[in-house]
N, C-alpha and C positions, 0 to 999 in steps of 0.2 A: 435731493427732494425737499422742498421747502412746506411747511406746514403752516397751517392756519393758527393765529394767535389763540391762546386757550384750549389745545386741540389734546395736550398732555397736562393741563391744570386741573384741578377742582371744581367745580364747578355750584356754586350758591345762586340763587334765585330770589333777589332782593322786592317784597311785593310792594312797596311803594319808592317814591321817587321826589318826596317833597327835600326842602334843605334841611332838613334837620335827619333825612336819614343820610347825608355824606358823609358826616364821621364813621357809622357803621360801616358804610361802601367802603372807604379806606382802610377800618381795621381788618373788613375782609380781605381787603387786599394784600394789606402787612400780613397776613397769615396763608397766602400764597393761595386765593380763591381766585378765580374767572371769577368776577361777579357782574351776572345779568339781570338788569330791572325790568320790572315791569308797571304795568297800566296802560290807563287811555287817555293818559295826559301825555301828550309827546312833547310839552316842552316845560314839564319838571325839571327841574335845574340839576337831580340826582342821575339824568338819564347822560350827561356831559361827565361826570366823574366814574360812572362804571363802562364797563368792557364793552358791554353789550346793551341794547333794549329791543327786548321784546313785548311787543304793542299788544296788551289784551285786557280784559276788562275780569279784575280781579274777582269783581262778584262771580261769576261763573266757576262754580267750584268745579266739576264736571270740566270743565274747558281748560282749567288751571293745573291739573291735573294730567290731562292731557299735554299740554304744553312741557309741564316738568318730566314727562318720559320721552317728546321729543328731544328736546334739549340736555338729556340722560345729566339731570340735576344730581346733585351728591348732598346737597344742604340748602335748606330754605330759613331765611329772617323775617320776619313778620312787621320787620324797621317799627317805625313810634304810630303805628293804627292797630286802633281797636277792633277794625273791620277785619283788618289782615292779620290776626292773629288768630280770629275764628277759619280763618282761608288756610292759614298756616296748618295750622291742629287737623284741618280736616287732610288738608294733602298730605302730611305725616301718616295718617291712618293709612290711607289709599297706598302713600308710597313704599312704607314699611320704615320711613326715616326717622330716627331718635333727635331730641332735645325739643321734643314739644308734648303736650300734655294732650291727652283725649280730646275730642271735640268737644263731649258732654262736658268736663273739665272746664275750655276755653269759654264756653257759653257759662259757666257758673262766674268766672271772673271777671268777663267780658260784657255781661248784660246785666244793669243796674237791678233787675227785677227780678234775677235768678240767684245773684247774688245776697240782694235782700234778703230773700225768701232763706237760702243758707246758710245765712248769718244767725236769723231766728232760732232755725233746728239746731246750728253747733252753739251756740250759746255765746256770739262774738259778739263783743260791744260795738254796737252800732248804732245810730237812732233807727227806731223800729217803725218799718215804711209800710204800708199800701201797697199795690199793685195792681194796674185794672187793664184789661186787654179792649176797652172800648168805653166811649166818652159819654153815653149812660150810665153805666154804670161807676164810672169819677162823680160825674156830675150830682146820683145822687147819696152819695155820703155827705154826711150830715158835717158844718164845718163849726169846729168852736172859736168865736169872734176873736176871744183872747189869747190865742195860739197860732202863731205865724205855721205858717208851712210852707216846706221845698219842693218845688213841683220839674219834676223832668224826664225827656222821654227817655226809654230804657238803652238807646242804642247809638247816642250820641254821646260826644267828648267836648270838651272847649267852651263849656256853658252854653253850648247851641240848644234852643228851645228852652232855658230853663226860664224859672219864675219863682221872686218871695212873694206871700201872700200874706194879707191880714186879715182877709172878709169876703164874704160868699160871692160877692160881685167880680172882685181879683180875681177870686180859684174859678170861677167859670173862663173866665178869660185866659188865664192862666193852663186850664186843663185843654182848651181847642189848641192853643200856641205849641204844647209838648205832644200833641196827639201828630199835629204838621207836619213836626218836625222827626216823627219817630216812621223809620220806614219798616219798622216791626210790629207797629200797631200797638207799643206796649208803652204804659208811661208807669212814674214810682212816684208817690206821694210820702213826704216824711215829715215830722217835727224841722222845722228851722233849730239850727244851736249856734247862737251870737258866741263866738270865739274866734283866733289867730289858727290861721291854717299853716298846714306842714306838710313833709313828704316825709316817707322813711320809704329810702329803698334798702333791700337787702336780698343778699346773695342765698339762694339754699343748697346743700347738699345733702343728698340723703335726707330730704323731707326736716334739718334742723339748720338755722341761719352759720351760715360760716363767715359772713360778712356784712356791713352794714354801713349806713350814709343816712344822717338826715338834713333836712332842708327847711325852712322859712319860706312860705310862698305869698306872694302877694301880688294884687292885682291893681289896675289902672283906672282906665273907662268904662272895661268890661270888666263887673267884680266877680264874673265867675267865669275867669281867663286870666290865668296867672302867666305876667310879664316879667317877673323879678322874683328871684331867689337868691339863699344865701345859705350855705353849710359851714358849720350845724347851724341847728335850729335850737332855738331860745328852748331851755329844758331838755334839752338831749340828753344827757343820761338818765332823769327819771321817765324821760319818755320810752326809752330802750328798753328798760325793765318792764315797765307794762305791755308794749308794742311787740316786743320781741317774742314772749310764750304766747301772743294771740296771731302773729304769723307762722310759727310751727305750729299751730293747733290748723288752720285751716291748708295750710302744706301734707300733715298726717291724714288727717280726714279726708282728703280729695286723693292722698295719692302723687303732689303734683311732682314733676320731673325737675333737676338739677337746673339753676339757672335766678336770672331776676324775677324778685314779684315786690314789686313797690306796692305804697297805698300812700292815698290821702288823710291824714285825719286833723282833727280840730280839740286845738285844746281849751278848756273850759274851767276856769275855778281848779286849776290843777288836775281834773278829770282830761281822760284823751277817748276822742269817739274815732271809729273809723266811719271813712267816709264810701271809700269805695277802695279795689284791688286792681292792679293789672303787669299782665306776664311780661308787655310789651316795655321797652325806652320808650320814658315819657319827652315831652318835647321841650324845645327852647332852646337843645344842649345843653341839659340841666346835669349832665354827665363830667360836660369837663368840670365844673365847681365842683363836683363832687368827689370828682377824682382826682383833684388839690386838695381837697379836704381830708380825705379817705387813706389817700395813697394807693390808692388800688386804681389801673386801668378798668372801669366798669366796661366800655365798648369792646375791649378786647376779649374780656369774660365775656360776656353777652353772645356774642359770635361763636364762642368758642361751646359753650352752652348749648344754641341755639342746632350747632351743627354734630350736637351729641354725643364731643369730647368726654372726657374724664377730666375735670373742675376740680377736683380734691386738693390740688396746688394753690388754689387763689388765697393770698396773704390776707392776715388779719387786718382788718381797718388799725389806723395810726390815730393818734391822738391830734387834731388839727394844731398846725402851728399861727396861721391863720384865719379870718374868715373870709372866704371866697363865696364870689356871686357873679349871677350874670343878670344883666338884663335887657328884653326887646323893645327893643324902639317903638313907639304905637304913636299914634294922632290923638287927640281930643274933639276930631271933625274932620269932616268931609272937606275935598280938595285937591290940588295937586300939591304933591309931594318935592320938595326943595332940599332936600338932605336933613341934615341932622348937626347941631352946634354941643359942645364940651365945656361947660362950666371950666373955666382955668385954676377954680380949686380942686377942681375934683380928676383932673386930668393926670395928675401920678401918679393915679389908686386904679389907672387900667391895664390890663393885658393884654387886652386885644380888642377890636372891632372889627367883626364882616359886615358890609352892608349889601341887601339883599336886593335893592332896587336902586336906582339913579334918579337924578334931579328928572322931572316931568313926570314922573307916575301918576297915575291919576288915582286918587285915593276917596274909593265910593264905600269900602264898608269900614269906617276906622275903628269899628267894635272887634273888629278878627285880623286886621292885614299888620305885618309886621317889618318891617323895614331895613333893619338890620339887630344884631347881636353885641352886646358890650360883655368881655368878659374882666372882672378886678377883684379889687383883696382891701379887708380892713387891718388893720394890723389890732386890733382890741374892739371890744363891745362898744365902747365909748365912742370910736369911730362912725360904727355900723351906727348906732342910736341918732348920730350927730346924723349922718346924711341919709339913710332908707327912706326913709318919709318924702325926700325930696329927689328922690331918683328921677320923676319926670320933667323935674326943671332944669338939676343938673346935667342928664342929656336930652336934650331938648329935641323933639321934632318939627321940622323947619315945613308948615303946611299951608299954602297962598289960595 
């Protein structure tokens, strides 16, 4: 009697399908998962590395739900969206499935405005935001000329809708553009803080960090779309100490479950703000530099997490030997897309390169499309100093 592929495996339910969740597709797979994706994108490029795709429109929680009891799911990943980790959280509830947090939970980490708002009450350093469910009442708080502000909607990632401001004319403009683009009607207004952005992800157990990775992030054309990173991050041990009791502080207080909770934050004058949290892999495959840096497979924890293992195993971060980084390819304009050129000094400090698109692409949003992935190593500071600044020259996007 011959059997359907998957028919005696595990079975995971991957809710998105862009390229940056095929690492995770594959660690599911190294862990002996069926893994089937989903969406209503049928020609995501992560629907060609898993098992399965089944075609549905993640927002339908109700229908996703559904789908996970015909498909008799054993584990759901929430892959690198912030959408689908609210999707996650909720089919967790429904389905009775471990390694995701409350829905209420996912929403507190997930949505910039609930977040804010919890930041407040636990007393986390944060700049202290606004929050307004309609574009009356943004529009009329009073704005002081001398003080930039950060304007963005509550439900978006990737600097989509946001805005700096300096004066009442901007912030009107400013508050219709985050109102647009918010399909939860909610936007977050904060103080601007002129400083070098970072990442700190880190592992929890038992609501205390067991592990940890930071990052250097920086941006291109779009400054609020981080293209290039690098572990660690400039100040990483005094930033651990301060970052570290403010991520168990909101892990206790929420309750949250075993597994990643990265953030962004900004350091300032030796001050560190957080910017924002999220349960999900963040993008870029900012995983593998980190997991050179680290020494620890994050995607494998993550999955293993994710599907409500026992994590109490996962090894201590390593002292980096290296600094590792990746970075994605972007345009400076519009155009068709002709590959990508390697500075021939910079060409033995690589790892690797996937490219994501082929010569003719036509290249209409070059504020968000990314082209392919460089991943390399410095061997010292001096290194990294010497070229970071000049990563969009050194690989060069080739755009006619």
């Amino acid at each position: 009697m011959r059997f359907a592929k998957g028919a005696f495996m595990k079975k995971m339910l991957m809710l998105s399908a862009s390229i940056f969740e095929i690492p995770l597709i594959r660690a599911a797979q190294a862990q002996g998962y069926y893994v089937i994706t989903t969406g209503n994108n049928a020609n995501a490029p992560g629907h060609k590395t898993s098992d399965e795709y089944a075609a549905f429109d993640y927002s339908d929680y109700e229908g996703m739900v559904k789908l996970a009891k015909k498909l008799k799911i054993d584990a759901i990943s929430q892959g690198c969206s912030d959408n689908c980790a609210l999707v996650a959280s909720y089919m967790g509830e429904m389905l009775g499935l471990k390694g995701h947090d409350t829905y209420e939970n996912a929403q507190i980490i997930h949505r910039k405005d609930k977040f804010k708002q919890f930041a407040i009450e636990a007393g986390i350093k944060s700049p202290v935001a606004h929050y307004y469910a309609g574009v009356d009442e943004a529009l009329a708080e009073e704005m002081k000329e001398d003080i930039p502000l950060i304007v963005k909607p509550s439900d978006q990632a990737g600097g989509k809708g946001v805005s700096t401001v300096y004066g009442s004319d901007a912030y009107q403009k400013a508050v219709l553009k985050a109102f647009k683009m918010s399909r939860d009607g909610r936007i977050v207004v904060e103080p601007f803080i002129e400083g070098t952005l970072h990442s700190l992800s880190t592992f929890i157990i038992d609501q205390r960090v067991a592990a940890y990775t930071t990052l250097n992030d920086y941006s291109y054309a779009n400054r609020y779309l981080t293209n290039t990173g690098v572990s660690p991050a400039d100040n990483w041990e005094r930033a651990i100490k301060v970052l570290i009791p403010e991520t168990e502080k909101v892990a206790q207080k929420l309750g949250l479950v075993d597994g990643l909770l990265h953030m962004q934050y900004i350091e300032r004058q030796g001050e560190f703000w957080i910017i924002e949290m999220m349960r999900r892999m963040p993008g870029n495959n900012c995983t593998t530099a980190a997991s050179r840096a680290s020494g620890i497979d994050w995607r494998d924890w993550i999955i293993r997490a994710e599907a409500g293992e026992d994590c109490r195993g996962i090894p201590s971060s390593k002292t980096p030997d290296k600094i590792y980084g990746y970075h994605a390819i972007m345009s400076n304009r519009n155009g068709i897309y002709q590959g990508y050129d390697v500075s021939d000094d910079f060409k033995k400090r690589i790892i690797d390169i996937t490219e994501y698109e082929t010569s003719g692409t036509v290249v209409d949003d070059y504020m968000y499309q990314k082209f392919g992935l460089v991943q390399f190593y410095f061997n010292n500071n001096e290194e990294k100093e010497k070229y970071i600044k000049k990563m969009n020259a050194l690989i060069r996007c080739v755009v006619d």
